[in-house]
N, C-alpha and C positions, 0 to 999 in steps of 0.2 A: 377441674380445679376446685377446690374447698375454700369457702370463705366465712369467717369467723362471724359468728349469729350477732357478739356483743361487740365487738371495736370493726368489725368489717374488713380485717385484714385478709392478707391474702398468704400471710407467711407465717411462719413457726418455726419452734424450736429444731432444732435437727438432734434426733438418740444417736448417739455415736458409737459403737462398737464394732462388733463381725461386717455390720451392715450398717450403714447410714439411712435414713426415714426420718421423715415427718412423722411430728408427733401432735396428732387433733383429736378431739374428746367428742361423743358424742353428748348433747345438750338439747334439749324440747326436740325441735326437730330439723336439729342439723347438728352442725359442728363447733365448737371452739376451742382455739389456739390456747398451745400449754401455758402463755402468759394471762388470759383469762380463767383458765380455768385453774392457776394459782390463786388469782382474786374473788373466784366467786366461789370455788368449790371449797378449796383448801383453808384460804382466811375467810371467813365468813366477817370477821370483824374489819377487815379492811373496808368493805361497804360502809359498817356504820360511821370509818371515820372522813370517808370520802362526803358521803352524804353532812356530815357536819363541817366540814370545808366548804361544800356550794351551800350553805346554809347562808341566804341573802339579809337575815334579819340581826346577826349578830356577829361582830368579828373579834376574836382573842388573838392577843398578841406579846411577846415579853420581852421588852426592853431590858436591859439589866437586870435580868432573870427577876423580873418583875412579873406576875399575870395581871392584864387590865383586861377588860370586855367593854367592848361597844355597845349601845344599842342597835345600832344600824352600820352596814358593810360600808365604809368612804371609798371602795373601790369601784371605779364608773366603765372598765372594763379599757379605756384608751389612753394608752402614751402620752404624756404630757410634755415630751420631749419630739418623739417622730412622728405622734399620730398614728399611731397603727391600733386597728382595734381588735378585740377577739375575735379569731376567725380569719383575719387577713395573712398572707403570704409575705417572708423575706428569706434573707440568704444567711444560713445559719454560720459560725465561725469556721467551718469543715466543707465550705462553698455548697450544702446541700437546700435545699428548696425546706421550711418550716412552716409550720401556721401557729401563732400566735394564738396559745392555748391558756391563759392566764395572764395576768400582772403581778406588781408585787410594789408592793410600798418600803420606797425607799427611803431611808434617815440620810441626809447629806448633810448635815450638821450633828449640833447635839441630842440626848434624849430628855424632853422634858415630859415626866411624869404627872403634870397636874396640866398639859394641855398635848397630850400621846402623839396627836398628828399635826404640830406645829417643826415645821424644817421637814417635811417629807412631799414627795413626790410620787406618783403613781408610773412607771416604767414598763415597757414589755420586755421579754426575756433580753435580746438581745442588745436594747440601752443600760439594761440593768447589768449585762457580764462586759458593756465596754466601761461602768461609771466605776464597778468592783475595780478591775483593771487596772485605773488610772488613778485610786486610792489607794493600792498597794503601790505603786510606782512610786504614788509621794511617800508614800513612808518610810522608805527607804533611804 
């Protein structure tokens, strides 16, 4: 069994034709899955903008297609609602097993421009697609 040198996976795309096969590339000195080896071979530029995402020193963001820049990331990596921090396990909407790979700062108010992170909250995936949810609900 092959497992992927850069995400450690165990699985990959399937070529579908005459025959059905996995499909893994070889890399240094193993292998990786055709979804990595779209990001690292094929876009090369997807790095740089990955690499500019976990950039901890500076965060952009656009409110009303506004761009502002931080100096520093307000993202502390933990739920302010369940407590869950990056890296911890929950039950995704699809009842399957998750890890909590990111936050995301949420507006549950307005957007004020001359103070960006006033009326926000820091959420994990999963309080964030029940708060989306129950905001579409109202506005209906």
């Amino acid at each position: 069994m092959r497992i992927c040198l850069n995400c450690g996976s165990d699985k990959t795309y399937l070529r579908k034709g005459k025959y059905e096969y996995e499909q893994w590339y070889k890399y240094k000195d193993g292998f990786i899955c055709q979804n990595c080896y779209n990001k690292l071979i094929l876009d090369p530029k997807w790095n740089k903008i990955k690499a500019a995402k976990n950039n901890p020193r500076k965060m952009r963001f656009t409110p009303l297609g506004t761009k502002i820049s931080l100096k520093e990331n307000p993202r502390k990596g933990v739920c302010e609602w369940c407590g869950k921090k990056i890296g911890d396990e929950y039950i995704d909407y699809y009842g399957k097993v998750a890890v909590v790979d990111r936050t995301a700062i949420h507006h549950f108010a307005e957007y004020h421009l001359e103070d960006p992170l006033k009326d926000t909250v820091e959420l994990c995936p999963s309080c964030h697609a029940k708060e989306s949810v129950r905001l579409r609900r109202l506005k209906q």
